[in-house]
N, C-alpha and C positions, 0 to 999 in steps of 0.2 A: 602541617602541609603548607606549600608555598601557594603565595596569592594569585588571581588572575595576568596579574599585573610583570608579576618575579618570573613568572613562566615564559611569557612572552619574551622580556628580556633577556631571557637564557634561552630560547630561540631563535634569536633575531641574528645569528652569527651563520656562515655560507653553510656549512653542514648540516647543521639542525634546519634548514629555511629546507633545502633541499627531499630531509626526510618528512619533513611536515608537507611537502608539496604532494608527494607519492603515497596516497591514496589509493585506494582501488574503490572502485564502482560497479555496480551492476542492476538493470533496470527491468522490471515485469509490469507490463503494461496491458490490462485489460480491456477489450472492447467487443461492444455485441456487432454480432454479421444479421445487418436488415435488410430488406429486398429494397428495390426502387421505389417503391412506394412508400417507405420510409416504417414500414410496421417489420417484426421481430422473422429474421429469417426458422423455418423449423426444420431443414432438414437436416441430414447428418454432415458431420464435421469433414469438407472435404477432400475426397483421397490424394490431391496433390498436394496437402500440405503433410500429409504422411501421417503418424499413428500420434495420437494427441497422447497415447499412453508413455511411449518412447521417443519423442522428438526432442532434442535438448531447448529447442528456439522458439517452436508454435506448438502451443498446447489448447488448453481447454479448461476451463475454471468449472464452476457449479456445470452450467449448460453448453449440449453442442452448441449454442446458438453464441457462446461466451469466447471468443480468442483469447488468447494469454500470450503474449510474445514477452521471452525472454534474452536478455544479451547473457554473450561471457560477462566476467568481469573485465574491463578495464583500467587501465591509468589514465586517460587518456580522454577527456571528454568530446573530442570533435571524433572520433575513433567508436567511443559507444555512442554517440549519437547517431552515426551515420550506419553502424552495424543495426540498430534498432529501426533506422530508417529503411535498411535493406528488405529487411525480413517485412516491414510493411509490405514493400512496394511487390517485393513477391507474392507477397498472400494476395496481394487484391487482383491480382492479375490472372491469380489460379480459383477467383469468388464467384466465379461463370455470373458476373453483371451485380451481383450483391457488394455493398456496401460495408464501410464499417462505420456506426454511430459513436461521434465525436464527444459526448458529454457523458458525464457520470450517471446521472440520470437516466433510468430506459426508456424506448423510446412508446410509442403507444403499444399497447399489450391488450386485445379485447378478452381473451379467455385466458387464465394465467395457466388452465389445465394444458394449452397448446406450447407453453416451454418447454423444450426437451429436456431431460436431465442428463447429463455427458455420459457418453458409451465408450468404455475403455476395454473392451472388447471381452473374450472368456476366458480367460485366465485364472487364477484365484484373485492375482494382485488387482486387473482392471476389475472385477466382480465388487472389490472391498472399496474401492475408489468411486462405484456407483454405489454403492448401497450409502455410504455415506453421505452423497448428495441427496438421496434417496432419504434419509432421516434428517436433514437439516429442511427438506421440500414439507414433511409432517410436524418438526415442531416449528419453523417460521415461517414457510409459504415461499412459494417458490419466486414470487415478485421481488423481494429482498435481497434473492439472492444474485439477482441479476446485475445489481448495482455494480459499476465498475470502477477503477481504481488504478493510481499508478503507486506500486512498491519501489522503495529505495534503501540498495541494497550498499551499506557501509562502513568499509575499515584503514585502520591507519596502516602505515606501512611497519615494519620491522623496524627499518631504521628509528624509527620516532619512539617505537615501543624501549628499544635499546637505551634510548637518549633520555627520555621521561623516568623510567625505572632509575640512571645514574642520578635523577635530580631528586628521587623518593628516598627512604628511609631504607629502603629497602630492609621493611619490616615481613614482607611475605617475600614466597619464590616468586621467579617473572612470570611463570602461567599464573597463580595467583594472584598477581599485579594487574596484570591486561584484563583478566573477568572482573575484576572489585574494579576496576579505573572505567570499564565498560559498564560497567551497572550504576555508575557516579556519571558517567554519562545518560543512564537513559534514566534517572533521575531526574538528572537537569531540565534532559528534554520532555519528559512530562509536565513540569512547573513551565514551560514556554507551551508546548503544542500547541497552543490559541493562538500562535503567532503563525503557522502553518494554512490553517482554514482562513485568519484575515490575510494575508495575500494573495495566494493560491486557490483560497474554496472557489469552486467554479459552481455551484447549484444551487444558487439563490433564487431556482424558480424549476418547476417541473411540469409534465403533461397531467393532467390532474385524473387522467385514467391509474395513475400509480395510486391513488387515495382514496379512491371510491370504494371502495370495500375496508377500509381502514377507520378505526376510530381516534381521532384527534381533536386535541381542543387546541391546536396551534392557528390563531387568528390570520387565515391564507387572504389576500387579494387576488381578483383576476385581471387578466392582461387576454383579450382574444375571444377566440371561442372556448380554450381549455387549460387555459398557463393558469398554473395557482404561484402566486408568491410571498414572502414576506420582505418587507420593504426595505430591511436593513441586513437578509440572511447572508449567509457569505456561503456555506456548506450543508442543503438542508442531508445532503449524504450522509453528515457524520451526525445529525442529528438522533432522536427517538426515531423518524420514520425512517432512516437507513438502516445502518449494518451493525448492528445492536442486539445484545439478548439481554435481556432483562434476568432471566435466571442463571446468568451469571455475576449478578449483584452480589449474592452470598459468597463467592468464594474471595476467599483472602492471600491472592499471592501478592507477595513482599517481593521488591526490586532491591530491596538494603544488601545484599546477597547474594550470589550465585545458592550458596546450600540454603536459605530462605524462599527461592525464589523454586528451586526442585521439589523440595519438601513441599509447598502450595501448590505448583502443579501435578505432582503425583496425589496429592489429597483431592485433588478437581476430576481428575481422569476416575478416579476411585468412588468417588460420592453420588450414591443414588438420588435422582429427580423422579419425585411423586407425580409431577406431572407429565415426565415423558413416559412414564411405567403404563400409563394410562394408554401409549396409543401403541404397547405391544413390541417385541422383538420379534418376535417369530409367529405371525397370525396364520391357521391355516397352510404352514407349511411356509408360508415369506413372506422371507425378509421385511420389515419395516425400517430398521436404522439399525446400525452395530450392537448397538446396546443402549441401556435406559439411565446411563448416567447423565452427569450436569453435564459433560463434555465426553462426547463419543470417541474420538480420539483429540489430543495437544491442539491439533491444526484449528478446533472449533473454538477455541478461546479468542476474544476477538480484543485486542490491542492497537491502540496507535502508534505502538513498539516492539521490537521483540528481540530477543537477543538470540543466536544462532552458531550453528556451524555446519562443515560443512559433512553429512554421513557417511558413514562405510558401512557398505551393507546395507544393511534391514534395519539398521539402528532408528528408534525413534528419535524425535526431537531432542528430549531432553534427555537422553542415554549419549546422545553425541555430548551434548553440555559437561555432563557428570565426566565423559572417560578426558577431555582435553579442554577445558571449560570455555567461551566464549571466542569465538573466532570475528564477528562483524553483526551489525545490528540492521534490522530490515526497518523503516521507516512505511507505516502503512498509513500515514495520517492524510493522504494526495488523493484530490478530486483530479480528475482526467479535463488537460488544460485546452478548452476546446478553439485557444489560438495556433494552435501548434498541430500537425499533422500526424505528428506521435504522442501527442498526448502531455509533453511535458519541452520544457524551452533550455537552452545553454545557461541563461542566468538564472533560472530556480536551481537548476545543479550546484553553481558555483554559490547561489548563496544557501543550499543546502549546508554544502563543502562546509563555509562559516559558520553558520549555526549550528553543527555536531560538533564540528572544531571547537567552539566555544563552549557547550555543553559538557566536552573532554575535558577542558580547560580549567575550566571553573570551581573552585570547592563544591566540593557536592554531600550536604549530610543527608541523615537518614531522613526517610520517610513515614508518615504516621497516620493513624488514621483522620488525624483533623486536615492535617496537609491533603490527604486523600480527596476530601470533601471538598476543599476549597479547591483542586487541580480541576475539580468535575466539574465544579459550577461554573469556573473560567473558561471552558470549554465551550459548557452549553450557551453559556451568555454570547460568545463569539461565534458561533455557527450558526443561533438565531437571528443575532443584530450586532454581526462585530461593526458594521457602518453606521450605526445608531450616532450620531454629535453627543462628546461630553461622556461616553460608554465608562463606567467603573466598575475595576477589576478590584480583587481582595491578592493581595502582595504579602504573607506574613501574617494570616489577621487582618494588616491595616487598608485602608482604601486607596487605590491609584487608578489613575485615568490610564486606558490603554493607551492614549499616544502619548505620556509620559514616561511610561514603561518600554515603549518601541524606541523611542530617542535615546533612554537610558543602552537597551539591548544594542544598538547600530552602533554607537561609541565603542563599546567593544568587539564590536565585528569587525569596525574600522580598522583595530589594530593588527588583527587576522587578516583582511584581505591585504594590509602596506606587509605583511612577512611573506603573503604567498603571493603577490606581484613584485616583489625583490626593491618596496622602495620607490621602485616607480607608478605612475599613473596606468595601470594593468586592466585586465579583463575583470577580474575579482574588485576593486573599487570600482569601474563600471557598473556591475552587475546591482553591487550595495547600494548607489546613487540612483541605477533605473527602480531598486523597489523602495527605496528611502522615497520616492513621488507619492508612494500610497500611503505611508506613514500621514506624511503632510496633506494627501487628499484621498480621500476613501475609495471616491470615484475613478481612482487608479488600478484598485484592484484589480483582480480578476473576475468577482463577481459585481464589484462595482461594474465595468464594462458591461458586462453582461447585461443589468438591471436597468444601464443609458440605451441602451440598442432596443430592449423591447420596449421601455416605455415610451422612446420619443418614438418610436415607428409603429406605436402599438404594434408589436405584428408576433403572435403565436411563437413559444418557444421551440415548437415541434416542427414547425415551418421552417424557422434560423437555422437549427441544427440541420436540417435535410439537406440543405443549402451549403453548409457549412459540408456535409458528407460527400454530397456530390463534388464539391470543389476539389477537395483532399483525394479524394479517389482519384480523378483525372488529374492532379499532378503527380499523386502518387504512379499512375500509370507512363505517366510522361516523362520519370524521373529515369536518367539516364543509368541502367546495370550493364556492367563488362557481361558477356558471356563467361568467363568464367566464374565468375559470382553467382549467378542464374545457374549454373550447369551444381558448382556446389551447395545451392536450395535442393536443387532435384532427385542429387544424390543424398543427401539427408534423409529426404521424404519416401525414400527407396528404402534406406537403411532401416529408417525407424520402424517401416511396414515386418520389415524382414526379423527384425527382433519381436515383435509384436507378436509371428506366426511363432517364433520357436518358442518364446516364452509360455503362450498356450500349450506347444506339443509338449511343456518338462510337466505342464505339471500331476504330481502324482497321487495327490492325497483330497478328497472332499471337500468342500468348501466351507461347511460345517468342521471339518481337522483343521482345517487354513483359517479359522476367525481363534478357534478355542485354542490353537498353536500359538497365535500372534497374541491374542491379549492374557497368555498364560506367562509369555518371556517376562 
């Protein structure tokens, strides 16, 4: 296999710059709907945004109280920026005076039994859609679930796939090539993923109503009347008290592989939990969760990667994999960037761009269980104290400083952003140079920022955020839409209603035939 180095240079010619430019993109970005008062809205998901079951653009995560705004894909980053910025600025406008909260973190929650759990209406399909939220609310509680997130959704173009394959052995066919080259990618990107949470984590500090019913031995500080912190955390999201199952410790899926990686998740979906048995399928006639497996269906396995494609039909996740294997990788490793009004900024994209590109790039062997170990430690080290002075990471076994490991990584980013700026001084070396600040000072960060603001102003995280909410709203409100922009939100939200009623009227079989049909395929 050719070097990081050899690749590059068999890139660096007008054609191959070109196909390495034309990526596509596509972004899903989380946030909870809170009333003025800055506590958790509870009503239902509402009707002007259309049917959260059927809407391509605004959905609904775990809870009504949860938005999901999704873009097409694009090429085109000021293009998906602005399409995601759309869908905001309409939603907030049809939020009758509620808010959207800007941070990963929820916002204060007094009874967590007042979270709604998302209504996808009566159908068989929306029924299966709640009952799942429904069984994730009884084995982790429904506070967990509320945590928000921004997904990034990414793949190369044809061209590059064409151009990389003439430079391989062309020892497999080309759909064989793109899954094993894509799996050598989200290999790589796990041995980096600590590099994600120290720029990017944004929730180095929470309302301390998310912990009070929680057992932890994480050593928190206070800031206020109720900000809990750790003083070097970057991500406490992606930590133990985020978006985590512990009983998914035991299962073993393998990235060395497309057929490694099916084989592990079809063993996961299939493996009974003693402890979820415990709180019943069907108590009394209902529903509690799908079923008493480790994972009730694919979707519950919880990754800061995932490989994907896109379904026809009914297809589950990994039945799409198996019939045409890997089509683009979802990147779930992103705190919701609470300088940004959507949640995420133009140069985390473009040096997203660079670090998958590089991850593509790079030889990638297999993975093992000791490599396994050490990716998790690197993780958790960097989401409790990636701003810790002198932080030492495990590289191989051996010991390295994370900013000796970041300076290493930016040298070969560098030579990514000079192919996809054509050579000249471009948006892409921009972007590497605005987050190269943080490498060199912590306090750059995202959650560095964060951890200057509250402590030099003491002042409550819950407080900032609100502040922060109201702000965003009223530009979001002020943000100039064409009418026919607005006229095509509306019609959306008409449509999706409209599919929502016939899908009801088809359906013809029990809902009890509708669960024992689906996990019989």
């Amino acid at each position: 296999m050719k070097s990081f180095n050899e690749l590059v240079g068999d890139l660096s010619d007008p054609t191959s710059r070109q196909a390495l430019k034309s990526m596509q993109r596509g972004i899903e970005r989380e946030a909870l709907r809170i009333e003025k008062t800055g506590h958790l809205a509870t009503d239902s998901h509402p009707e002007a945004l259309g049917s959260a079951l059927m809407h391509s653009r605004i959905t609904t995560d775990y809870s009504e109280s949860l938005l999901e705004f999704i873009t097409p894909v694009f090429e085109n980053i000021d293009e998906l920026v602005e399409d995601l910025t759309y869908t905001h600025a309409y939603s907030v406008r049809n939020l009758n005076g509620q808010q959207l909260w800007p941070v990963s973190m929820p916002c204060y929650v007094g009874d967590v039994a007042d979270i709604p759990i998302a209504d996808y209406g009566s159908s068989n399909n929306g029924k299966m859609k709640r009952l799942y939220r429904k069984g994730l609310t009884y084995r982790y509680g429904a506070l967990m679930q509320i945590i928000s997130g921004v997904h990034f959704n990414f793949s190369v173009s044809d061209d590059l796939w064409t151009r990389l394959y003439e430079l391989s052995n062309k020892a497999l066919s080309k759909e064989e090539f793109i899954s094993d080259s894509y799996f050598g990618l989200i290999r790589n990107y796990r041995r980096l993923v600590w590099v994600l949470p120290y720029l990017f984590g944004a929730s180095p500090a929470l309302c301390g109503s998310f912990v009070k019913d929680q057992k932890t031995t994480l050593p928190f500080e206070k800031i206020g009347k109720g900000t809990l912190y750790l003083p070097y955390a970057t991500s406490l999201r992606m930590s133990d008290l985020g978006y985590t199952n512990q009983e998914q410790d035991s299962l073993d899926i393998s990235y060395n592989n497309l057929s490694s990686y099916l084989d592990g998740m079809n063993a996961a979906i299939n493996m009974p939990s003693a402890n979820f048995a415990q709180i019943g399928v069907k108590v009394e006639g209902e529903y509690r969760q799908l079923n008493a497996n480790v994972l009730q269906i694919e979707n519950e396995f919880y990754s800061p990667i995932r490989a994907k494609r896109v379904a026809k039909g009914n297809e589950k996740p990994s039945e799409s994999l198996a019939r045409a294997g890997v089509e683009y990788i979802e990147v779930r490793a992103l705190d919701v960037n609470p300088y940004s009004a959507v949640g995420i900024e133009k140069s985390q994209i473009r040096f997203l761009d660079m670090f998958l590109l590089n991850c593509l790039l790079q030889p990638s062997s297999n993975s093992d269980e000791t490599e396994e170990a050490e990716i998790s430690a690197n993780l958790q080290a960097v989401v409790l104290e990636g701003r810790k002075p002198g932080l030492v990471l495990s590289q191989n076994g051996a010991d390295i400083s994370l900013t000796q490991w970041l300076e290493t990584l930016f040298i070969n980013l560098g030579s990514i952003a000079e192919l996809l700026d054509d050579g000249v001084e471009g948006e892409y070396q921009k972007a590497l140079a605005h987050w190269h600040k943080a490498v060199v000072n912590p306090d750059e960060t995202l959650s560095g920022r964060i951890m200057t603001k509250l402590q030099k102003e003491q002042v409550d995280h819950g407080h900032w955020v609100k502040e922060l909410a109201q702000q965003y709203h009223q530009q979001l409100i002020d943000l100039p839409i064409s009418d026919s922009v607005l006229a095509r939100y509306e019609q959306d939200a008409k449509t999706s209603l409209g599919k929502q009623a016939a899908s009801e009227a088809l359906d013809e079989v029990s809902f009890d035939q509708f669960l024992a049909d689906y996990f019989e395929q």
